[in-house]
N, C-alpha and C positions, 0 to 999 in steps of 0.2 A: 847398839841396842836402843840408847835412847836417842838416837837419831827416827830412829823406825816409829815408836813412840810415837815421838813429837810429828811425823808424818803423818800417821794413821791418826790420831789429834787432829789435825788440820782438815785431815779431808772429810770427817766426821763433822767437825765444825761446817763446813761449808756447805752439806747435804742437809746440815739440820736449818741452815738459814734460808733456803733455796726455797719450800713452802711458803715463808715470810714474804720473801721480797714479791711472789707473785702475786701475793695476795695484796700487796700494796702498791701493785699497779691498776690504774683507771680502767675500769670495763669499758670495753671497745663499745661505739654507739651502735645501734639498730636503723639498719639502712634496707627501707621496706621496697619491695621488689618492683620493677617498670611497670605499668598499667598494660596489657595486652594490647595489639594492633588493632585497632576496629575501623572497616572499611565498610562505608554506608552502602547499601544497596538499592537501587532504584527500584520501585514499584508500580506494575503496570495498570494493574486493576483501579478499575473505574469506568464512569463514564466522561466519555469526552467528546467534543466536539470542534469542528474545523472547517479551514477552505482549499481547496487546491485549485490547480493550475496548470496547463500544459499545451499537448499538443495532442490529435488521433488524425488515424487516417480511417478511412473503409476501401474497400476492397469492392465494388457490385456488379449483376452479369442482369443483364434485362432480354428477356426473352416476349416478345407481343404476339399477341393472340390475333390473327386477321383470316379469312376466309378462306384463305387457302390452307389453314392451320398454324400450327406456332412456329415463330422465323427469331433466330439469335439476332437481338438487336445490338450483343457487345460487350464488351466487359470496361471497367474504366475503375482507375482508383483515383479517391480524392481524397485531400486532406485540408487541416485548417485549426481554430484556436479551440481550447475548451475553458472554462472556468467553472465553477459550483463548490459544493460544500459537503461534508460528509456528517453523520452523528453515527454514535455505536458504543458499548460498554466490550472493556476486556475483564479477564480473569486470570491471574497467574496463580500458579500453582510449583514450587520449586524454581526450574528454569524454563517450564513449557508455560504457554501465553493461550488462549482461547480465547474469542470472540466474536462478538455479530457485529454488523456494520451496515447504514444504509447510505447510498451517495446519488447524489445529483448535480449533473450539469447541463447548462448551457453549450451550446456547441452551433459553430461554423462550417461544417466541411460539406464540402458544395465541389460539383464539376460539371461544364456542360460539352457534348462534346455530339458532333457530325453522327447521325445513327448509320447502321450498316442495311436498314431494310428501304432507304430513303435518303438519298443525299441534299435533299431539299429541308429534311427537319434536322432537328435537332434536339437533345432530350438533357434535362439539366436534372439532377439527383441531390438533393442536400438532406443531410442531416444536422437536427435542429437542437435535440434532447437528447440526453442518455440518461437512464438511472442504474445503479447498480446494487443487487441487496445479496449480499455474500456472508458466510462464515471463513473466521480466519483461525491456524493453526502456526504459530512464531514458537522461537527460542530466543532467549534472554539470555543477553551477559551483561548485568548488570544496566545501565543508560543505553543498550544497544539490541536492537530489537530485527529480528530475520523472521519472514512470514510469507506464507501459502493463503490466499485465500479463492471462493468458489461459492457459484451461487446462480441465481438467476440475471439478467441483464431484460433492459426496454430499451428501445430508441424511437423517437419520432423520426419518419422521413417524410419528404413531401420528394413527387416526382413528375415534372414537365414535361411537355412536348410542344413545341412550337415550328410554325413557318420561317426558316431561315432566311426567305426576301422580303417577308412581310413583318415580320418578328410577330406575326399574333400566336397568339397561343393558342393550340386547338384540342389540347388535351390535358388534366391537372388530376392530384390523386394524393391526399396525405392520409396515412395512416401511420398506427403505432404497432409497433409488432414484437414479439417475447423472445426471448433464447438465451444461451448459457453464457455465463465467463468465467475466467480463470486466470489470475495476475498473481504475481509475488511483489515483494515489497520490502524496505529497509528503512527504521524509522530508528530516533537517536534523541532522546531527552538530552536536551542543553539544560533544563531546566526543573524544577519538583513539581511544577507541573505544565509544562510546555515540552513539545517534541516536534523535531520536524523529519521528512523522508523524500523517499521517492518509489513512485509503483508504476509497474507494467502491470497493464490486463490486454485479455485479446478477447474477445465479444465473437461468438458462434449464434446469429440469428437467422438463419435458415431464409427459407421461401416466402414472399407475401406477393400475394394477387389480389390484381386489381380491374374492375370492370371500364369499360368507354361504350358509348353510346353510337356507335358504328363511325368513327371520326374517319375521316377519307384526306390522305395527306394529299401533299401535289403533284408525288407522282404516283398517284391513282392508288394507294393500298388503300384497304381497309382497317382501322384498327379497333378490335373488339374489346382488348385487355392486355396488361402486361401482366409478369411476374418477376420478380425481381431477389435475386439473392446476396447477402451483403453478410461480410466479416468485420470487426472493426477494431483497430490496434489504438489502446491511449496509453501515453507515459505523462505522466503528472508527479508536478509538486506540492507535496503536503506540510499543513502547520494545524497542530490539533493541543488545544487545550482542555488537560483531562481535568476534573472538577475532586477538588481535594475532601477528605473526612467520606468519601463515598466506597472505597475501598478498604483492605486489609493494609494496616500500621506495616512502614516501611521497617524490615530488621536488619538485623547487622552481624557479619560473618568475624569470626576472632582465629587467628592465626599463632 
């Protein structure tokens, strides 16, 4: 019996100390939780301005106007360098991107080639200008930018006709003429505010006619007027720097 006692003693001792001793153990420190993940997101909006670079071709079919009526003078494609410059504001909104854009270049693409109404001439086609004034519609992920754009297109052409034993020239015709484009395009901020890309367009400018003054080649035709129909393909490289504090504050996504 006093075995049981002296047990039931002990274990009561040792329950009543067990409050104690916890309580004179050091409160564990306060260890404040990791800062969230925050991944910067690149901002499109603004305006900005650039140069590009590349290459185009055209596509054109020359039809001349002579007294017998109108005779296919041929098709021919040429090609050659472009350079010029773009300006334009976008606008993002979530991940869609809107914007206007106007661009201009200079351009090379030139071809002369044997006509089919006259083996004696020869009819040389260049184009000199391009401009283009399009709206665009992209998707964002974050620095990487995919886009539609559409809009109106110009080009200058100037268009020859010369004596291929005499080389003079017996007929000439520049004008500028209006029609559609349609390009897409893939542009990539390296930078907060620098981006560069790459775009297709392809230029739908329809028919332009032109008058001659009864020119009579060598072997005897008469030529009253052409008309002339032309497509034109450019791929260019772009560098555009957008202009900072002009847009909406860059935010940041937490995971």
């Amino acid at each position: 019996m006093k075995k049981l006692l002296i047990v039931a003693a002990g274990m009561m001792a040792v329950a009543l100390s067990a409050p104690a001793s916890a309580a004179d153990l050091a409160a564990r420190p306060y260890t404040k939780a990791p800062p969230p993940v925050v991944a910067p997101i690149y901002d499109w909006t603004g305006f900005y301005i650039g140069a590009n670079g590349g290459w185009g071709q055209t596509h054109s079919c020359v039809d001349f106007v002579t007294l017998a009526g109108t005779v296919a003078g041929g098709c021919a494609d040429r090609s050659g360098g472009l350079v010029g410059g773009q300006i334009g504001y976008r606008w993002q909104t979530n991940q869609f991107v809107f914007g206007l854009e106007a661009q201009g270049d200079w351009a090379d693409i030139k071809n002369t080639r044997v006509s089919l109404i006259d083996p004696l001439i020869s009819t040389t086609g260049k184009t000199d200008g391009i401009g283009l004034f399009t709206a665009q519609l992209g998707w964002a992920w974050n620095a990487s930018l995919l886009y539609v754009k559409g809009g109106a297109a110009v080009t200058h052409n100037r268009f020859d006709v010369f004596n291929n034993i005499t080389g003079v020239g017996l007929a000439s015709a520049g004008h500028t003429r209006w029609g559609g484009a349609l390009g897409v395009g893939w542009e990539y901020g390296f930078a907060p505010n620098w981006s560069v890309g790459v775009e297709y367009d392809h230029l739908w400018m329809g028919r332009d006619n032109s008058s001659f003054a009864g020119v009579v080649t060598p072997g005897g035709v008469t030529l009253l007027g052409d008309g002339v129909k032309q497509d034109v393909d450019m791929v260019t490289v772009r560098f555009n720097y957008r202009f900072g504090g002009l847009g909406t504050p860059p935010v940041a996504a937490r995971y």
